[in-house]
PyMOL Python script that loads the backbone (N, CA, C, O; Angstrom):
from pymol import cmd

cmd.read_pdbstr("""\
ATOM      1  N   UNK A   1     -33.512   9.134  22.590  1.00  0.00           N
ATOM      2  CA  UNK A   1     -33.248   7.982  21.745  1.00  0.00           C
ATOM      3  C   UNK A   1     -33.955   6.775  22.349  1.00  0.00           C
ATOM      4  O   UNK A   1     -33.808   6.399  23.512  1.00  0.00           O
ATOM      5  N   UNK A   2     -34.702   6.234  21.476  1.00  0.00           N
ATOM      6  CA  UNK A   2     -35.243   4.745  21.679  1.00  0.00           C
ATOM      7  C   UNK A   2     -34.465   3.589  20.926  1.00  0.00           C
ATOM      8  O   UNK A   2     -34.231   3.412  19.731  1.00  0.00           O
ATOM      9  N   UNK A   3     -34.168   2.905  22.005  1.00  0.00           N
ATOM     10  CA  UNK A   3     -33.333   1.024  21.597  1.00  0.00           C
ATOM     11  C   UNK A   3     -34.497   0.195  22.280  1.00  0.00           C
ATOM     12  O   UNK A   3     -35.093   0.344  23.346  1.00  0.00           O
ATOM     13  N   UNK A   4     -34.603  -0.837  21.145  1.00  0.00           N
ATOM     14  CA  UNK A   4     -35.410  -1.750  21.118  1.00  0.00           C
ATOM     15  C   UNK A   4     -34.521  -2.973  21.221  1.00  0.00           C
ATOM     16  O   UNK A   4     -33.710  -3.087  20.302  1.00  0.00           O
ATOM     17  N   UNK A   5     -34.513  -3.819  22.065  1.00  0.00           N
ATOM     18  CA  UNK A   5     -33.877  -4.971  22.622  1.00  0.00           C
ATOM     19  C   UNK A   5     -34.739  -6.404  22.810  1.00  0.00           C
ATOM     20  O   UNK A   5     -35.897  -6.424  23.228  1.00  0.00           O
ATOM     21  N   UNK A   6     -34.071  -7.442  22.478  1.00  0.00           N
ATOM     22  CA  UNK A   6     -34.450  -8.444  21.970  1.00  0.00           C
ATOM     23  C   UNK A   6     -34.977  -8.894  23.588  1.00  0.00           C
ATOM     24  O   UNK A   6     -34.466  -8.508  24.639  1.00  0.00           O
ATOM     25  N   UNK A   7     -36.128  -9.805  23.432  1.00  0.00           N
ATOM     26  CA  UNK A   7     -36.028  -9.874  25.431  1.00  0.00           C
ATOM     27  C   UNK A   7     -35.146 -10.657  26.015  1.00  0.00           C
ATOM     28  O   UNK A   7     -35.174 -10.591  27.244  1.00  0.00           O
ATOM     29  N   UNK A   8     -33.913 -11.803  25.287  1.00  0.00           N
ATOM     30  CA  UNK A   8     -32.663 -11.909  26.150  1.00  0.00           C
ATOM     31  C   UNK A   8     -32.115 -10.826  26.389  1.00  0.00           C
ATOM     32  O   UNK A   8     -32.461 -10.522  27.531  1.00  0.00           O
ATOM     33  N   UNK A   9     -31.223  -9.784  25.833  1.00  0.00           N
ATOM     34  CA  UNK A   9     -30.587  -8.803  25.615  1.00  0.00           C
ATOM     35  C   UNK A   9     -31.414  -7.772  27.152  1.00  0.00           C
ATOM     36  O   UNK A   9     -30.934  -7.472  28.246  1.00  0.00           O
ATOM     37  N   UNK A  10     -32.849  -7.480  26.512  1.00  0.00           N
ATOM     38  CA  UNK A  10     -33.352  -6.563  27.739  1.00  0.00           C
ATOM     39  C   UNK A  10     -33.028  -8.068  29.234  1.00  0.00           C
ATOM     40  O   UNK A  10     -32.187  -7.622  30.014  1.00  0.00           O
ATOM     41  N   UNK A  11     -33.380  -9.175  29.562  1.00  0.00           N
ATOM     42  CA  UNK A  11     -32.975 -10.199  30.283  1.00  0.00           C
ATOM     43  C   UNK A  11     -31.533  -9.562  31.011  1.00  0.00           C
ATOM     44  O   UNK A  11     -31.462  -9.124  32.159  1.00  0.00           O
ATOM     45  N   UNK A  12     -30.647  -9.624  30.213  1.00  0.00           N
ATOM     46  CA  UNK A  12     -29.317  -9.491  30.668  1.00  0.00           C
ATOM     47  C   UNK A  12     -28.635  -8.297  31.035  1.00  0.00           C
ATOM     48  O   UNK A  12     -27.666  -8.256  31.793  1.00  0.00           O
ATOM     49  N   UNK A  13     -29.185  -7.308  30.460  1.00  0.00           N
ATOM     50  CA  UNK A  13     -29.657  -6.069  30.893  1.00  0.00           C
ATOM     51  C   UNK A  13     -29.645  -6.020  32.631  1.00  0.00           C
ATOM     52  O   UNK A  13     -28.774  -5.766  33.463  1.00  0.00           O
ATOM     53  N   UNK A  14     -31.369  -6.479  32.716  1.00  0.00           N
ATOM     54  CA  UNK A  14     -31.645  -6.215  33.975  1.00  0.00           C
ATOM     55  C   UNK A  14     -30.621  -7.291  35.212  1.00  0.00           C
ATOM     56  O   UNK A  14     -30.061  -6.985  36.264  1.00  0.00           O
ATOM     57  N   UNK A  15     -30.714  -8.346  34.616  1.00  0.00           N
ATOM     58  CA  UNK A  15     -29.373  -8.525  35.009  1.00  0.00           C
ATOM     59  C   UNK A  15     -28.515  -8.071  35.968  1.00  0.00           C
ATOM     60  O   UNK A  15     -28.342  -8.311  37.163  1.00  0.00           O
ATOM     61  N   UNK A  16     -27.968  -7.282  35.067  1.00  0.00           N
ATOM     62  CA  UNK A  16     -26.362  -6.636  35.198  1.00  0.00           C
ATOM     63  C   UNK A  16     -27.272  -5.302  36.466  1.00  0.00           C
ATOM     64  O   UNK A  16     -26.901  -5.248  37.638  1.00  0.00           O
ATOM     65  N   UNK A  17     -28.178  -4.572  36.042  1.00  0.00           N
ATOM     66  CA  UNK A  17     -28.722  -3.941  36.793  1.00  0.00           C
ATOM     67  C   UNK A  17     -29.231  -4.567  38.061  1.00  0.00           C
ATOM     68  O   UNK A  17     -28.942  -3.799  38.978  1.00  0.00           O
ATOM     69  N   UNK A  18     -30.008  -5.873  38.619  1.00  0.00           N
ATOM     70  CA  UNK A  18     -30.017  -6.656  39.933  1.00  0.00           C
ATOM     71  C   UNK A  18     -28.793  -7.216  40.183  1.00  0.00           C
ATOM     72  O   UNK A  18     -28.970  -8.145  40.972  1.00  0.00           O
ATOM     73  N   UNK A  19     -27.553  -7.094  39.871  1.00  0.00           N
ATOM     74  CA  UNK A  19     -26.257  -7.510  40.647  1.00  0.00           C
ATOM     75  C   UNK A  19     -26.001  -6.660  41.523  1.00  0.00           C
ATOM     76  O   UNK A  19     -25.385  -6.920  42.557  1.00  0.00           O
ATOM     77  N   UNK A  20     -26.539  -5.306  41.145  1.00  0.00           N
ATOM     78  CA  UNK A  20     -25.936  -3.874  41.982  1.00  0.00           C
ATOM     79  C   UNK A  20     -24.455  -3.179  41.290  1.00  0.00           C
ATOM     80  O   UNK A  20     -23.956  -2.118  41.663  1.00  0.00           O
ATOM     81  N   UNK A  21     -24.026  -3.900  40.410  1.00  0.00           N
ATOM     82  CA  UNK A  21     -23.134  -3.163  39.768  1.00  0.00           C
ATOM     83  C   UNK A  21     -23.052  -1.935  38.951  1.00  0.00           C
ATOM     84  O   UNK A  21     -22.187  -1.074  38.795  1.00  0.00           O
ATOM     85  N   UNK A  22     -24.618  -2.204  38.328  1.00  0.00           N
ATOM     86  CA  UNK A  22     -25.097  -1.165  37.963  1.00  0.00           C
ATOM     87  C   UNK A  22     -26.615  -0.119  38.564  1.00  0.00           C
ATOM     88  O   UNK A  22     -27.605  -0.502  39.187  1.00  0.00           O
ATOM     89  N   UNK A  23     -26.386   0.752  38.251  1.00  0.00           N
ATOM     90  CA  UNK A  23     -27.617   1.293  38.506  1.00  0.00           C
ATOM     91  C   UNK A  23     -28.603   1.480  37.955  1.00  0.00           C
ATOM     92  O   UNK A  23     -29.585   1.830  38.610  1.00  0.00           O
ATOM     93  N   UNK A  24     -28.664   1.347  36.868  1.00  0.00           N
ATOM     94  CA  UNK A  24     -29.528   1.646  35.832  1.00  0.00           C
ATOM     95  C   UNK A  24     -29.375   0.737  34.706  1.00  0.00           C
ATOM     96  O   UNK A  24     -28.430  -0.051  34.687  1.00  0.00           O
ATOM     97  N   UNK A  25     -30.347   0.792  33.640  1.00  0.00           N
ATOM     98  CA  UNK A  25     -29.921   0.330  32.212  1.00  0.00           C
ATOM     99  C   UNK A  25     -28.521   1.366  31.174  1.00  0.00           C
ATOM    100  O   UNK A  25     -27.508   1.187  30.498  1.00  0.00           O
ATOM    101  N   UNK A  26     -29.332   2.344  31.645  1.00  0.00           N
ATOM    102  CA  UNK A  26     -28.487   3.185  30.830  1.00  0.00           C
ATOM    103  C   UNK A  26     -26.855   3.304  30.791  1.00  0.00           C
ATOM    104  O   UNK A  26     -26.073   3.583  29.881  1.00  0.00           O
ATOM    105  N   UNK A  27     -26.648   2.913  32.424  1.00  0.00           N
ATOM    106  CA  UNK A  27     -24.989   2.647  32.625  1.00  0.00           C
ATOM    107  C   UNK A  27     -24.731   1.417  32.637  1.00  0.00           C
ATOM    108  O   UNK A  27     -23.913   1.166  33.522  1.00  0.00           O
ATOM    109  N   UNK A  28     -25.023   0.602  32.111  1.00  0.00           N
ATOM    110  CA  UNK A  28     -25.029  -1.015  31.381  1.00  0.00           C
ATOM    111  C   UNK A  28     -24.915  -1.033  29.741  1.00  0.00           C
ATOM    112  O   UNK A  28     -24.278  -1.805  29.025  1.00  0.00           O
ATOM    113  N   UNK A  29     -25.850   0.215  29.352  1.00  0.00           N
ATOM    114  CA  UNK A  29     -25.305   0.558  28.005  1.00  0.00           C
ATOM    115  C   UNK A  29     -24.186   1.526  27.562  1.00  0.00           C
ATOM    116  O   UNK A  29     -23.663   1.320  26.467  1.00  0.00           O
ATOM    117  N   UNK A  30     -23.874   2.314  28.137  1.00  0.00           N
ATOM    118  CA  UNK A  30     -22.824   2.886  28.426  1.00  0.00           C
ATOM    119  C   UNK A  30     -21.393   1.995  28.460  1.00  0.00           C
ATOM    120  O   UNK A  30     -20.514   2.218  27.628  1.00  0.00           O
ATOM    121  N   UNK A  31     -21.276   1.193  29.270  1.00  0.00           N
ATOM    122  CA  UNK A  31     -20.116   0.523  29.678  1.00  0.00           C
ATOM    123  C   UNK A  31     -20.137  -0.458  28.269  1.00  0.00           C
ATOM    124  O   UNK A  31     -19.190  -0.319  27.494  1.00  0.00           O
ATOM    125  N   UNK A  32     -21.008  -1.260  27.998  1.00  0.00           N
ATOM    126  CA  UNK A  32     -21.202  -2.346  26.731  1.00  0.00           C
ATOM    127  C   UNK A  32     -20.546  -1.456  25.596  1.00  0.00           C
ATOM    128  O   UNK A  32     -19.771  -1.813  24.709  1.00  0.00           O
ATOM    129  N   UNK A  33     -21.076  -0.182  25.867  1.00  0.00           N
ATOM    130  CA  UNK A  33     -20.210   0.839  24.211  1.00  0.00           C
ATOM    131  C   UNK A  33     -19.054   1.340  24.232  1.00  0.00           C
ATOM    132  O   UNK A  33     -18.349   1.471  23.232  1.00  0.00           O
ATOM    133  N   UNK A  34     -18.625   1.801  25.833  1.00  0.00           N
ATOM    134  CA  UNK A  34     -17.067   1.715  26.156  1.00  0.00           C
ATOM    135  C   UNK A  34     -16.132   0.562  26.032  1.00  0.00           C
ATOM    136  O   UNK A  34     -14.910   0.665  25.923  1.00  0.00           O
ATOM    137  N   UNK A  35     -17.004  -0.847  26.065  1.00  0.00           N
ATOM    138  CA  UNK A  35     -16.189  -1.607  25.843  1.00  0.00           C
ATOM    139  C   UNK A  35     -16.165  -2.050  24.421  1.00  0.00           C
ATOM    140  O   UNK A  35     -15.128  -2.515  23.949  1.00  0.00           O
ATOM    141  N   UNK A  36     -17.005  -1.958  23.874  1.00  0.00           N
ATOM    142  CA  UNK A  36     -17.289  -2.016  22.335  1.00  0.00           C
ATOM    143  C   UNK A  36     -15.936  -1.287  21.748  1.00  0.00           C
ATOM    144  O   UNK A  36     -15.126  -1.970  21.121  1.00  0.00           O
ATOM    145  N   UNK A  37     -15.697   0.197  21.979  1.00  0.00           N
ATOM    146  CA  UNK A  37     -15.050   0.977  21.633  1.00  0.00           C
ATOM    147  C   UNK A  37     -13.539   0.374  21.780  1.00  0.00           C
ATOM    148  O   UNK A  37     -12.719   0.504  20.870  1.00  0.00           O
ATOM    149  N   UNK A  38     -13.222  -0.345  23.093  1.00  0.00           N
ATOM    150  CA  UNK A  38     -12.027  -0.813  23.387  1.00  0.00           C
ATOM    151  C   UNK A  38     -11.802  -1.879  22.495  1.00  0.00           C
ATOM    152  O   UNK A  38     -10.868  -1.852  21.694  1.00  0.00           O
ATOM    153  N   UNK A  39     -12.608  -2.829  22.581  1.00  0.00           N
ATOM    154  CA  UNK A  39     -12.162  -3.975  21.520  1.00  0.00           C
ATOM    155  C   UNK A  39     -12.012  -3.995  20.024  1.00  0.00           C
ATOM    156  O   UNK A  39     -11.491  -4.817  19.271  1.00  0.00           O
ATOM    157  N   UNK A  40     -12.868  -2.389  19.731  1.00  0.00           N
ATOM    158  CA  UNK A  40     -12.676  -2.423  18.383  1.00  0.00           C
ATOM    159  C   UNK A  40     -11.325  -1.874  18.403  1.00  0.00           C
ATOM    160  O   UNK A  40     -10.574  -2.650  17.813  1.00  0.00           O
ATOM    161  N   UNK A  41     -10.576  -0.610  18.948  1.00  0.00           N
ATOM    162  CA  UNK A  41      -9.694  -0.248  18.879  1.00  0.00           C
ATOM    163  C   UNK A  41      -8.675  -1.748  19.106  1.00  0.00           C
ATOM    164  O   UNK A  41      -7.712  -1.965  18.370  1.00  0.00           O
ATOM    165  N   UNK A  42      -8.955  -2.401  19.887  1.00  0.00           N
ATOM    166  CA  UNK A  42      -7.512  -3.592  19.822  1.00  0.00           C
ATOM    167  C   UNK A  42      -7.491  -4.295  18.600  1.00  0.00           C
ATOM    168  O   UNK A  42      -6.544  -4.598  17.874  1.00  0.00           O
ATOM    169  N   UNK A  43      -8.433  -4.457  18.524  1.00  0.00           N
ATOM    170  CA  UNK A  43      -8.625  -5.546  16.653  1.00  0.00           C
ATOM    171  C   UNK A  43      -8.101  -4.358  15.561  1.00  0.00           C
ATOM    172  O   UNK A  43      -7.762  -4.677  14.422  1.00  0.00           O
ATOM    173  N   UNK A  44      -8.071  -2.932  16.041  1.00  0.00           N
ATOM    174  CA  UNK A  44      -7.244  -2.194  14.901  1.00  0.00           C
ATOM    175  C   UNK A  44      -5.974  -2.295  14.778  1.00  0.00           C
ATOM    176  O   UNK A  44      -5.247  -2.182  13.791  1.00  0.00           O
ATOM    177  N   UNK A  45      -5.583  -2.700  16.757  1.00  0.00           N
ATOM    178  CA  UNK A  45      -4.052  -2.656  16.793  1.00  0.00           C
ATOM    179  C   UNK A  45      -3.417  -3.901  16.221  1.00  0.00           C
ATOM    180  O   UNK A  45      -2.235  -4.006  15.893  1.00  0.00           O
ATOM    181  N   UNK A  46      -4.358  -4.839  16.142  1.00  0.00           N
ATOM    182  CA  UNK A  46      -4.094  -6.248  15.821  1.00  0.00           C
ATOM    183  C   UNK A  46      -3.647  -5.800  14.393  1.00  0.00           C
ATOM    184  O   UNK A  46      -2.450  -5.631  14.161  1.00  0.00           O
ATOM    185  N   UNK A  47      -4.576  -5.612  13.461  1.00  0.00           N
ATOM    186  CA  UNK A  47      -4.690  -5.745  12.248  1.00  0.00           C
ATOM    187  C   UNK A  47      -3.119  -4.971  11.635  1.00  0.00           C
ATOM    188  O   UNK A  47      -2.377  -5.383  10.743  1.00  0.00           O
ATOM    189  N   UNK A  48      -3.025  -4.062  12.266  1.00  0.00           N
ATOM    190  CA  UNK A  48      -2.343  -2.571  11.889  1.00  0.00           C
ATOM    191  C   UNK A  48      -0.628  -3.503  12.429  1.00  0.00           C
ATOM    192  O   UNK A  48       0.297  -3.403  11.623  1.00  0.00           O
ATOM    193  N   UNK A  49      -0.417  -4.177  13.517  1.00  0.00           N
ATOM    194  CA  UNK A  49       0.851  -4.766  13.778  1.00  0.00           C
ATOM    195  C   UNK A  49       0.462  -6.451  12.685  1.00  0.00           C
ATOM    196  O   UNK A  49       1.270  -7.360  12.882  1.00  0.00           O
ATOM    197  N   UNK A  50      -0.122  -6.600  12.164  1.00  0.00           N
ATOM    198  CA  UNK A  50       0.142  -7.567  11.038  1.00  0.00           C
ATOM    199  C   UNK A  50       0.559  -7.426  10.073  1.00  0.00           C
ATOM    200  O   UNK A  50       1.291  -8.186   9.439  1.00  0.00           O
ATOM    201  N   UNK A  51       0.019  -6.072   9.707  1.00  0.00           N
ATOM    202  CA  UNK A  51       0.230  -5.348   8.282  1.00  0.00           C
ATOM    203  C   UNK A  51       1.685  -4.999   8.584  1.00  0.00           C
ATOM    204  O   UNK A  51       2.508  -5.359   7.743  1.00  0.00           O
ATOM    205  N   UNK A  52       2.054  -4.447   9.504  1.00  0.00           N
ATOM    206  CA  UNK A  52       3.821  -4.062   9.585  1.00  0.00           C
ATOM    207  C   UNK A  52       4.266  -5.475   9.703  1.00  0.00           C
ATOM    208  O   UNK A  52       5.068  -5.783   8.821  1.00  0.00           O
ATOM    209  N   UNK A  53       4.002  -6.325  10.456  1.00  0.00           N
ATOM    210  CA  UNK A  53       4.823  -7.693  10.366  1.00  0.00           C
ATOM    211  C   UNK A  53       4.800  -8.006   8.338  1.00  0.00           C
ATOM    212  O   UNK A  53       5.924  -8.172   7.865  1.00  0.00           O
ATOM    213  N   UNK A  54       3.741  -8.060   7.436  1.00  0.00           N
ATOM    214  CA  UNK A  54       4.003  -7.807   6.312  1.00  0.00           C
ATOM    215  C   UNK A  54       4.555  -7.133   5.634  1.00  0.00           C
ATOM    216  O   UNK A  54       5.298  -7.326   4.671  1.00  0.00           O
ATOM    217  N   UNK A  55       4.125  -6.117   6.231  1.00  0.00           N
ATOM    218  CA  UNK A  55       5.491  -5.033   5.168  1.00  0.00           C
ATOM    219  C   UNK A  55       6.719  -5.385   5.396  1.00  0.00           C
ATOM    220  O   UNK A  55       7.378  -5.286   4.361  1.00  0.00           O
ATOM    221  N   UNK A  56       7.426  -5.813   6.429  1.00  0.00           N
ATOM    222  CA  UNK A  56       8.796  -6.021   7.269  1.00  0.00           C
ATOM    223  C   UNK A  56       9.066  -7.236   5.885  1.00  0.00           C
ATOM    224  O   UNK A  56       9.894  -7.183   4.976  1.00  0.00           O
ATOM    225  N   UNK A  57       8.249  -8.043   6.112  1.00  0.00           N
ATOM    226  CA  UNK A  57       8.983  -9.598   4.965  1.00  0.00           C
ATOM    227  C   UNK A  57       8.584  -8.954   3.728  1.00  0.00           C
ATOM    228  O   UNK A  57       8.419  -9.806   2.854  1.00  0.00           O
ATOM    229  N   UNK A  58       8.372  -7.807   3.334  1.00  0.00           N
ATOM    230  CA  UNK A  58       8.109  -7.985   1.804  1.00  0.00           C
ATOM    231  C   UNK A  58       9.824  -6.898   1.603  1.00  0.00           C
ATOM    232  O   UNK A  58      10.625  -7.023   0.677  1.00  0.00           O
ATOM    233  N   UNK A  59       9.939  -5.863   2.851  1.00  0.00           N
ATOM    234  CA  UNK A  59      11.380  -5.114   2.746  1.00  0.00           C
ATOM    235  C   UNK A  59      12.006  -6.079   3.000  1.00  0.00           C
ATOM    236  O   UNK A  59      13.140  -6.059   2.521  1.00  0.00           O
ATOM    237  N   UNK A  60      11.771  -6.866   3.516  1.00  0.00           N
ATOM    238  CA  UNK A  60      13.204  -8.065   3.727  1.00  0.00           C
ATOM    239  C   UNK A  60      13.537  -8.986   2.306  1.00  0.00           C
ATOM    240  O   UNK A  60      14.650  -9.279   1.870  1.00  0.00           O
ATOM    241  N   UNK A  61      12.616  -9.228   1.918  1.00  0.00           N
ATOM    242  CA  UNK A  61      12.665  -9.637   0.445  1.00  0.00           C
ATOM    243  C   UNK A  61      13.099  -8.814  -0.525  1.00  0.00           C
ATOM    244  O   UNK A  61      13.244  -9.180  -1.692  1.00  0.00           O
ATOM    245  N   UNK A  62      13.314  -7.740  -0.134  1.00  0.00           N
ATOM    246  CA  UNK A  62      13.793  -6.698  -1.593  1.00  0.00           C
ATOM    247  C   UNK A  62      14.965  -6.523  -0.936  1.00  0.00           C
ATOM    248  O   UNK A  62      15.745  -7.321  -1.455  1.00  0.00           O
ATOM    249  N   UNK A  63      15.673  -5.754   0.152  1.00  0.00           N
ATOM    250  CA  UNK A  63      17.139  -5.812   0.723  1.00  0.00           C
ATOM    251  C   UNK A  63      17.721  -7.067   0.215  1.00  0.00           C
ATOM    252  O   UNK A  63      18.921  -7.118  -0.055  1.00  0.00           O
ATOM    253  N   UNK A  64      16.948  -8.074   0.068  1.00  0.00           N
ATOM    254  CA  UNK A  64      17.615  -9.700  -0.407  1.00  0.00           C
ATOM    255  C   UNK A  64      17.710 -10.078  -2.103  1.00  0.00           C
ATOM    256  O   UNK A  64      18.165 -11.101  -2.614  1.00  0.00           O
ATOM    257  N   UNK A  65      17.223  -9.096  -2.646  1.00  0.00           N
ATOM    258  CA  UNK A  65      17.275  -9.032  -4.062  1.00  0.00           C
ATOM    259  C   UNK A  65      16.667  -9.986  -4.468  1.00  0.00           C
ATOM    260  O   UNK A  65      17.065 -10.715  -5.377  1.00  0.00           O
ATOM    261  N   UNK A  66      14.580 -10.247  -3.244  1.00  0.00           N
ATOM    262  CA  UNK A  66      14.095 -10.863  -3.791  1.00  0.00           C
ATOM    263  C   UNK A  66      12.454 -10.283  -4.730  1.00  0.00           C
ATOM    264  O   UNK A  66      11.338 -10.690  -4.404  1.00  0.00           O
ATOM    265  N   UNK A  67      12.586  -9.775  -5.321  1.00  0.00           N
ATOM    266  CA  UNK A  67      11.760  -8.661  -5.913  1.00  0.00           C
ATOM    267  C   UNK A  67      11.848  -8.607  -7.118  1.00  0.00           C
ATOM    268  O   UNK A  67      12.804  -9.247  -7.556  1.00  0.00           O
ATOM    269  N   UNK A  68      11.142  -8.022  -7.967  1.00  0.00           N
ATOM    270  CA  UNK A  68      10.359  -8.045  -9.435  1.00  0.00           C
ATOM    271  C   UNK A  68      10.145  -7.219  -9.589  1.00  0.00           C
ATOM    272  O   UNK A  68       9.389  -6.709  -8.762  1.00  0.00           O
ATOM    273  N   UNK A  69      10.757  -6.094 -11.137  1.00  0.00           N
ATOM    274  CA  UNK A  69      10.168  -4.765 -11.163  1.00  0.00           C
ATOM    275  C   UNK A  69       9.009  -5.174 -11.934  1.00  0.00           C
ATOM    276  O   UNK A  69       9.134  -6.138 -12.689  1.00  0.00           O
ATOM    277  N   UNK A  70       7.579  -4.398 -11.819  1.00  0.00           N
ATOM    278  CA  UNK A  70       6.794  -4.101 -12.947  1.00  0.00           C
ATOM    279  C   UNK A  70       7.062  -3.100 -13.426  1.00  0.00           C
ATOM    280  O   UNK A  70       7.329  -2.087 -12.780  1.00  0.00           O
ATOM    281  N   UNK A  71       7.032  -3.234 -15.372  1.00  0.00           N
ATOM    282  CA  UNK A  71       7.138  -2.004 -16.040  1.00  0.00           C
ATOM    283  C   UNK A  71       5.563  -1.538 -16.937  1.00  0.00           C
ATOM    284  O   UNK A  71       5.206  -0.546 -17.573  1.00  0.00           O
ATOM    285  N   UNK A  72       4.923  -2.872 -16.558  1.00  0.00           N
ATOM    286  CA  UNK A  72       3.514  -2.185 -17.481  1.00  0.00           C
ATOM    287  C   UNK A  72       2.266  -3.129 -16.764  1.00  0.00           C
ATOM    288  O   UNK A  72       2.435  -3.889 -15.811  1.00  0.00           O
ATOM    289  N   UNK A  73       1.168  -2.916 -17.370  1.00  0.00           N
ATOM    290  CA  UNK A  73       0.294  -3.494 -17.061  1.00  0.00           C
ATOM    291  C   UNK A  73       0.243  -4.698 -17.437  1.00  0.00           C
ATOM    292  O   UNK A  73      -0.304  -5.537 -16.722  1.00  0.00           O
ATOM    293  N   UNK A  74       0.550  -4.876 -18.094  1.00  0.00           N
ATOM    294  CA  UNK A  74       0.629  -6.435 -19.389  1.00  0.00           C
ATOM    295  C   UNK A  74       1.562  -7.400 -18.086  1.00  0.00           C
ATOM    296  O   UNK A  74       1.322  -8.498 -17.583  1.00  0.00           O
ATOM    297  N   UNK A  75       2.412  -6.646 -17.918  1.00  0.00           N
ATOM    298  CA  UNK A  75       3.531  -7.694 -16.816  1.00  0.00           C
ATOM    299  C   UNK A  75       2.863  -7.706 -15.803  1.00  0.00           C
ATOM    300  O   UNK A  75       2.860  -8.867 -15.395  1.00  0.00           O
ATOM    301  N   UNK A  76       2.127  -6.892 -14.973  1.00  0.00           N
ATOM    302  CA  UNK A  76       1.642  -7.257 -13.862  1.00  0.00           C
ATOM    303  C   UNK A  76       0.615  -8.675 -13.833  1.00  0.00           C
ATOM    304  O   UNK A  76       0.717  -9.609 -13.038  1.00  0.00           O
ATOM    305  N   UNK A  77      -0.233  -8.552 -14.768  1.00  0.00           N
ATOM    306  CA  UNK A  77      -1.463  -9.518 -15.224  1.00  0.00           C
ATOM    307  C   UNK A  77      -0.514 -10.586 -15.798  1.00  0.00           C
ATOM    308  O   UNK A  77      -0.959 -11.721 -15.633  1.00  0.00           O
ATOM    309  N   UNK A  78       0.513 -10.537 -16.342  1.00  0.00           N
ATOM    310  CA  UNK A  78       1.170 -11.817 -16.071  1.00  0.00           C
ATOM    311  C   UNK A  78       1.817 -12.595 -14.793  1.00  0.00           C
ATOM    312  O   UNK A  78       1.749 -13.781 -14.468  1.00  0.00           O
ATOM    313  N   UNK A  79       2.454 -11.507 -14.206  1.00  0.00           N
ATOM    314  CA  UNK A  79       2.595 -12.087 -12.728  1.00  0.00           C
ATOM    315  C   UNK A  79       1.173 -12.691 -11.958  1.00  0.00           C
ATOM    316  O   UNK A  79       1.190 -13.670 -11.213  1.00  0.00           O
ATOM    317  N   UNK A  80       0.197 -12.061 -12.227  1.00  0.00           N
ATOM    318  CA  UNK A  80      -0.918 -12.334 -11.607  1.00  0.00           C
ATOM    319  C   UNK A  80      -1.526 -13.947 -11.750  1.00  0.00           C
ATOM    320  O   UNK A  80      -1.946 -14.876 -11.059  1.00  0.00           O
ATOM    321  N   UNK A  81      -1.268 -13.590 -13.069  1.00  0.00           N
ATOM    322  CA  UNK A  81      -1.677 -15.097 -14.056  1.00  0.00           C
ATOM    323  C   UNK A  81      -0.748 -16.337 -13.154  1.00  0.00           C
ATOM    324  O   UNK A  81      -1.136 -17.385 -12.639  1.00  0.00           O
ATOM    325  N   UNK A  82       0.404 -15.811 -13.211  1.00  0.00           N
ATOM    326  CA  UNK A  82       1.766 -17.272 -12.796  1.00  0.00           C
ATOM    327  C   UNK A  82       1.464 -17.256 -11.323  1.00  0.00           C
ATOM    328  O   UNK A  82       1.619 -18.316 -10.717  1.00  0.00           O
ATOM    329  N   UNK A  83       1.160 -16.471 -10.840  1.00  0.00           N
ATOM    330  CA  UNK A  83       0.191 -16.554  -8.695  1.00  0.00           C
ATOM    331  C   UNK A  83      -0.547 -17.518  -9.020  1.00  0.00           C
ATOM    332  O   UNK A  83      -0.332 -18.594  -8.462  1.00  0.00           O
ATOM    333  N   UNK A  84      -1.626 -17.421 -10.011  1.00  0.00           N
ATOM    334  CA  UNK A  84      -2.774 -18.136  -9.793  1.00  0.00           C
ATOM    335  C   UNK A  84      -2.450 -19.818 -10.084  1.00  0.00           C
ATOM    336  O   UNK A  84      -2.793 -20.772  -9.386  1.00  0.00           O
ATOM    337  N   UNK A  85      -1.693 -19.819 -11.326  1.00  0.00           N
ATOM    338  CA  UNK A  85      -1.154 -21.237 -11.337  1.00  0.00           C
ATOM    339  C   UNK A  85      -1.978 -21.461 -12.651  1.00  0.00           C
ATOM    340  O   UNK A  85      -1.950 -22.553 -13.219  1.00  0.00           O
TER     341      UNK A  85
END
""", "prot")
cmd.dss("prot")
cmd.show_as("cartoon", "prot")
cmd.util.cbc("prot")
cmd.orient("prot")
């Protein structure tokens, strides 16, 4: 596989490789995609404990008998309509 890198990017690169932390480029790209991998996984956990903090107030609103049945389409697009204002 060939990666083509911008010459900051290759810059920071070598970098990380003259600190001695790394040895190579290749375990500089390595670690950048392990950490890639980590942060995307936390921004899932983020997203995924928001969505339950939402669901929680929308069950808390119906245990409270604060809720609206829809029975057709016509009613939904009216609710939709009275959201919008």
């Amino acid at each position: 596989m060939h990666v083509s890198l911008t010459a900051e990017l290759e810059a920071r690169v070598k970098a990380k490789v003259e600190s001695g932390l790394y040895n190579n480029a290749s375990e500089v790209i390595r670690e950048a995609l392990r950490f890639m991998d980590t942060h995307d996984e936390w921004i899932r956990e983020i997203k995924l404990a928001k969505l339950r903090e939402q669901l929680q107030v929308g069950a808390d609103q119906i245990k409270r008998g604060e809720s609206q049945v829809i029975h057709s389409e016509t009613e939904l697009d009216a609710l939709f309509t009275k959201i919008k204002g």
